[in-house]
C-alpha positions as CSV (number, residue, x, y, z in Angstrom):
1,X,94.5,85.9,137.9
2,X,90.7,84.9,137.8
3,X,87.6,86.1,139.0
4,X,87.7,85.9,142.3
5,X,84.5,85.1,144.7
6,X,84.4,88.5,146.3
7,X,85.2,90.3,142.7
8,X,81.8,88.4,141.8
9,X,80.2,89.9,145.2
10,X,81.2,93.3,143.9
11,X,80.1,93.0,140.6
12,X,76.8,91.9,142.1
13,X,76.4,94.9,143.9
14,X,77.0,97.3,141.3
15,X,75.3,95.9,138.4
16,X,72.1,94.8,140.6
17,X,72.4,91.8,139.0
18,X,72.6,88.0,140.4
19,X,75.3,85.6,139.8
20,X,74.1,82.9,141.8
21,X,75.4,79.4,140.4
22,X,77.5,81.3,138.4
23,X,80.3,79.4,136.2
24,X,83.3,80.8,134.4
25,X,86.6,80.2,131.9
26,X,89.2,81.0,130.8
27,X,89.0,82.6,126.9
28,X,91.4,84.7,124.8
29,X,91.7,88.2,125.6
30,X,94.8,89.1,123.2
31,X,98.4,90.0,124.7
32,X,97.3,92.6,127.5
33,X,94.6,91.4,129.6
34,X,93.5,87.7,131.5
35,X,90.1,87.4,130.0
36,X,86.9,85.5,131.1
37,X,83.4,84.3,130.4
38,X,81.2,84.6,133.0
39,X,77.6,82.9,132.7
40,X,74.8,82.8,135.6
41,X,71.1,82.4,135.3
42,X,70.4,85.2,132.3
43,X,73.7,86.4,132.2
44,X,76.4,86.0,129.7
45,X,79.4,88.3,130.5
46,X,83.1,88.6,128.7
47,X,85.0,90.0,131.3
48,X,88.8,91.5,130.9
49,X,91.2,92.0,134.1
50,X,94.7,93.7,135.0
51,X,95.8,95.4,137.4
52,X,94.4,97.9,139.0
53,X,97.1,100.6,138.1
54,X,95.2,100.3,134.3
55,X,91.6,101.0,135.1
56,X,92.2,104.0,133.6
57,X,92.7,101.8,130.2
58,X,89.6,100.1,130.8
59,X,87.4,103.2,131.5
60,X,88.9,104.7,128.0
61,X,88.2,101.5,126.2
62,X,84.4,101.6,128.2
63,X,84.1,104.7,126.7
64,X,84.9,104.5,123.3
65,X,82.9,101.2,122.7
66,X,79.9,103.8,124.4
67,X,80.6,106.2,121.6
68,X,80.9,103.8,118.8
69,X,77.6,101.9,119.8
70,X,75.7,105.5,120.3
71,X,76.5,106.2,116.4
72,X,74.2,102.9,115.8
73,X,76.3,102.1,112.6
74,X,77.9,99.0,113.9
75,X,77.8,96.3,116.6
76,X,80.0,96.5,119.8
77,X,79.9,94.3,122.6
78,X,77.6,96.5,125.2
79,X,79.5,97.7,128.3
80,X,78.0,96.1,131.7
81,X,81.0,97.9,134.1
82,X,84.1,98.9,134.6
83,X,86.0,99.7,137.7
84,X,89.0,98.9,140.3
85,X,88.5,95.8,143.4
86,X,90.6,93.8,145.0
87,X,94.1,95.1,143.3
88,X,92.4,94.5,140.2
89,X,90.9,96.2,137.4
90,X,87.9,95.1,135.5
91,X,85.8,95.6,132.1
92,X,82.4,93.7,132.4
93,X,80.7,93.5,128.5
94,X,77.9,91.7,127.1
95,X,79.5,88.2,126.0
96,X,79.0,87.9,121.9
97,X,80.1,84.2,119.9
98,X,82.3,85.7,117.3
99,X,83.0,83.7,113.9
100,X,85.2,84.9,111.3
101,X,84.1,86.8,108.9
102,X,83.1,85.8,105.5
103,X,81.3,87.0,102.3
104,X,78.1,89.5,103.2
105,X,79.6,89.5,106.7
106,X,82.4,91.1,105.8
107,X,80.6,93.4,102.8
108,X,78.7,94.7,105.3
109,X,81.4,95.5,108.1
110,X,82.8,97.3,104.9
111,X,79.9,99.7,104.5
112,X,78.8,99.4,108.3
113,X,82.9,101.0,109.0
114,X,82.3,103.8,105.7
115,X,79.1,104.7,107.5
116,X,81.0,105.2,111.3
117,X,83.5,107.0,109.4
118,X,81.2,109.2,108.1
119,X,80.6,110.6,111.4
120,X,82.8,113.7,111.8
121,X,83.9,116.1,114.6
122,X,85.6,119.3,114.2
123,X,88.8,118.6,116.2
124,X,91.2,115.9,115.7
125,X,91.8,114.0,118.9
126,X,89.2,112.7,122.0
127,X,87.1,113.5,125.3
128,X,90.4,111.7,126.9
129,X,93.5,109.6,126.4
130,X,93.5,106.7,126.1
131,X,95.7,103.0,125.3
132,X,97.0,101.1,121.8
133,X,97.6,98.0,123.7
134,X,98.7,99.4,127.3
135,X,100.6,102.1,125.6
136,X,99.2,105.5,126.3
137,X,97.8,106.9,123.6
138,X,97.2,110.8,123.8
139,X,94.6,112.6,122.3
140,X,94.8,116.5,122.8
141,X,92.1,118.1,120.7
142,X,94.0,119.7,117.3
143,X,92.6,121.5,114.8
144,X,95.9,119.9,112.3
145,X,96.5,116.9,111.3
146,X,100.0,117.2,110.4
147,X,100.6,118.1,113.5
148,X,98.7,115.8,115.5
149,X,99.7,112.8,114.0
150,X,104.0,114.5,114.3
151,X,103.5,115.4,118.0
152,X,100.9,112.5,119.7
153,X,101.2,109.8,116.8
154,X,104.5,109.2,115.1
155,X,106.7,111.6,117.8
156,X,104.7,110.0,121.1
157,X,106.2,106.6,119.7
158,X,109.5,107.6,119.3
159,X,109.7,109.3,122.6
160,X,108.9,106.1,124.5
161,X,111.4,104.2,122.3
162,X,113.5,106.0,123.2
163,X,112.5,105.8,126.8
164,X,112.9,101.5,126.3
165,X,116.7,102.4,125.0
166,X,115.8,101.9,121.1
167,X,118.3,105.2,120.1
168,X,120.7,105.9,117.4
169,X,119.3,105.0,113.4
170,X,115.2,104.6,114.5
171,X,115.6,107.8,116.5
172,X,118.1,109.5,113.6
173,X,115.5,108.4,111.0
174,X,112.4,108.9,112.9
175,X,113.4,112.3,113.4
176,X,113.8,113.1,110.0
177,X,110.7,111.6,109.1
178,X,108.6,113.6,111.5
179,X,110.1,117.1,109.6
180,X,108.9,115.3,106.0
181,X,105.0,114.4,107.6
182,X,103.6,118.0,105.7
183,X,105.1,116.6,102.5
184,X,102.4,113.5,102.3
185,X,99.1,116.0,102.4
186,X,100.5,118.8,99.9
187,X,96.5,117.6,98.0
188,X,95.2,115.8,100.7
189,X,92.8,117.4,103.6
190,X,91.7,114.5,106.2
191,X,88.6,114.8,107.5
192,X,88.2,113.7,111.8
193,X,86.3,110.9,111.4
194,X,85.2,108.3,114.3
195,X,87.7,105.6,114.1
196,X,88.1,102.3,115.9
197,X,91.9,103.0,116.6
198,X,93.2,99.8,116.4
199,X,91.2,97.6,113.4
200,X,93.1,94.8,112.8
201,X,91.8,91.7,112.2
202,X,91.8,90.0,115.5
203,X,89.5,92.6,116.2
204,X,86.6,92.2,114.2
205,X,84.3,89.2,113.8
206,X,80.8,88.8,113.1
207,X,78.1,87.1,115.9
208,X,76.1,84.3,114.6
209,X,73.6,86.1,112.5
210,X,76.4,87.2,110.5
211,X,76.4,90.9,111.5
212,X,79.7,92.4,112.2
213,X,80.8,93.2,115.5
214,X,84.4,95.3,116.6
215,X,86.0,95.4,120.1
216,X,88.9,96.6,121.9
217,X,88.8,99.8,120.4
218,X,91.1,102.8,121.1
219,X,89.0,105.2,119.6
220,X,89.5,109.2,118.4
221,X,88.9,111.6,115.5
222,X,91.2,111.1,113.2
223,X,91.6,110.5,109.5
224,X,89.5,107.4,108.3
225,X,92.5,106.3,106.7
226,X,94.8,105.5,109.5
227,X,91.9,102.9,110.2
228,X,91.8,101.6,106.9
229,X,95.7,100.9,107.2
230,X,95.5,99.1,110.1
231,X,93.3,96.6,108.4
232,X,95.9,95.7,105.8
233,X,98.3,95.2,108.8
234,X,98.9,91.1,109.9
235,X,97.1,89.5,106.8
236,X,94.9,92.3,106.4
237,X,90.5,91.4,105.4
238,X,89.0,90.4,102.6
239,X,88.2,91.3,99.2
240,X,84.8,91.6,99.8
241,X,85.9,93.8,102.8
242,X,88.0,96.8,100.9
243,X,85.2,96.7,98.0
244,X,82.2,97.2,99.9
245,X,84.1,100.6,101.8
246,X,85.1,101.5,98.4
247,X,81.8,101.7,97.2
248,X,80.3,103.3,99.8
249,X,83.1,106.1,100.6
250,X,86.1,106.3,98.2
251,X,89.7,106.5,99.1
252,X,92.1,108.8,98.3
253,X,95.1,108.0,95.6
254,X,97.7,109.4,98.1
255,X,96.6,106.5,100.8
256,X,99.0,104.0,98.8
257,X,101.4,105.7,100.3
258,X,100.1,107.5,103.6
259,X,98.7,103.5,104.3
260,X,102.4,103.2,105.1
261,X,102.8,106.2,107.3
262,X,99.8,105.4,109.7
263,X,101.1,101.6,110.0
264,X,104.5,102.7,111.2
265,X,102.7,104.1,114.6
266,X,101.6,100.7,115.2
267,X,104.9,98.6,114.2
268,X,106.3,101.3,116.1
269,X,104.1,100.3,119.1
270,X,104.8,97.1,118.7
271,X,108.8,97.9,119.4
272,X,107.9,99.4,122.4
273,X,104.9,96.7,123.5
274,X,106.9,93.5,122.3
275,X,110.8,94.0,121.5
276,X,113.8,95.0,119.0
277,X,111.8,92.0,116.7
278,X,110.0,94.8,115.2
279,X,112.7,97.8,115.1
280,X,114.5,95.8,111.9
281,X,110.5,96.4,110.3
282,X,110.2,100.2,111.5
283,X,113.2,101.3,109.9
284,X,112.6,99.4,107.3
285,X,109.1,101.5,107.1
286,X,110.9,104.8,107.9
287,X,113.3,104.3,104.9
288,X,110.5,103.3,102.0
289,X,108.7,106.7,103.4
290,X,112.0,108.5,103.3
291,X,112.4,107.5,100.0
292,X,108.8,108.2,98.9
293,X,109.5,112.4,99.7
294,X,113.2,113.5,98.7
């Protein structure tokens, strides 16, 4: 899969822009998706492809990177087009050299995040579904918590292991899990805040200035702390990171725990995305929460 001569036609006819002497390569794009950068004279594009079947997944994504850049608290790679051609489907954004993020880079991604957080709705849920990875990710509107996160969360993920033939102890466990969410906000009231979806930190960097930039979002309103979770997932941020959010907008005590709760939706993911070499790790999850409420 690359980007094909008559892909670049089309994406010259619906941007308006032109890609004559254009030159491309081949660059990470994560697990999912072929990825691309694509420069010409005053262009510098990132460009993802699939198949066509998921342009669905790539106008969700177009239009959660829309939402998070309108709330101006933090950088996102701007969207340039998204659409199906040639069997394929295609996400077009504004190229950005990420480096890792370090000291004031990553304070300030830490009060840039508490500030998009901030931003509230009164439902729980999206404008659409959307994908974690390429797994559908629903987002009914919901005036509850509980029950969003039990019926399009934690019981969504169960439902398609069991659809990949993961049955028996997960789904016994999982079960009885979902009936004991209630018991983890007995003094807790989440807010629905704007949330990345999926912050870990492959997907967070800064540009060369320094300032903080996040991608491959899979956004909704949902409690801030299911993003803040996801950041201490695979070697988790910095430091500098957790005390800048801190500062700016407090935890709860009870997200020690909960922390645990949100990460098992996307370990749980993970079984479905990747394989049993995660299943050993949800149940694992399942029991220390188990444990946590009997």
């Amino acid at each position: 899969m690359s980007v094909s001569t008559s892909l670049i036609q089309h994406l010259e006819q619906v941007t308006g822009q032109s890609l004559l002497n254009y030159k491309q390569r081949s660059v990470g794009g994560g697990d999912i998706n072929a990825a691309y950068r694509l420069q010409a004279d005053g262009i510098d594009w990132f460009i993802k492809l699939n198949r066509a079947a998921l342009s669905e997944m790539f106008t969700a994504e177009a239009a959660g990177l829309t939402e998070i850049m309108a709330s101006g608290q933090i950088q996102v790679p701007a969207v340039v087009s998204h659409g199906q051609y040639g069997g394929q489907a295609y996400l077009v954004l504004t190229y950005i050299e990420l480096h890792a993020l370090r000291g004031e880079s990553a304070r300030l991604l830490g009060r840039q995040l508490a500030s998009l957080h901030k931003i509230q709705q009164a439902f729980f849920g999206w404008i659409s579904d959307n994908t974690i990875g390429s797994t559908p990710q629903h987002n009914a509107r919901d005036s509850d918590w509980i029950r969003f996160w039990q019926q399009q969360r934690l019981g969504k993920q169960l439902q398609f292991a069991a659809a990949n033939g993961y049955i028996g102890s997960l789904q016994k466990k999982g079960e009885k899990l979902l009936e004991k969410v209630p018991l983890f906000f007995s003094t807790y009231q989440p807010q629905a805040s704007l949330l990345h979806g999926d912050l870990w930190g492959g997907n967070a960097a800064s540009d060369y200035q320094g300032n903080p930039v996040i991608f491959d979002s899979a956004c909704y309103y949902g409690d801030r702390e299911t993003d803040m979770a996801m950041t201490e997932l695979f070697g988790g941020f910095s430091q500098d990171f957790y005390k800048a959010y801190h500062d700016e907008y407090p935890l709860d005590s009870g997200y020690k725990t909960r922390k645990t709760l949100y990460n098992l939706y996307h370990i749980l993911n993970h079984v479905n995305l990747f394989g049993s070499g995660y299943q050993h790790q949800a149940e694992n999850m399942i029991d220390q929460l188990l444990s946590e409420v009997k």
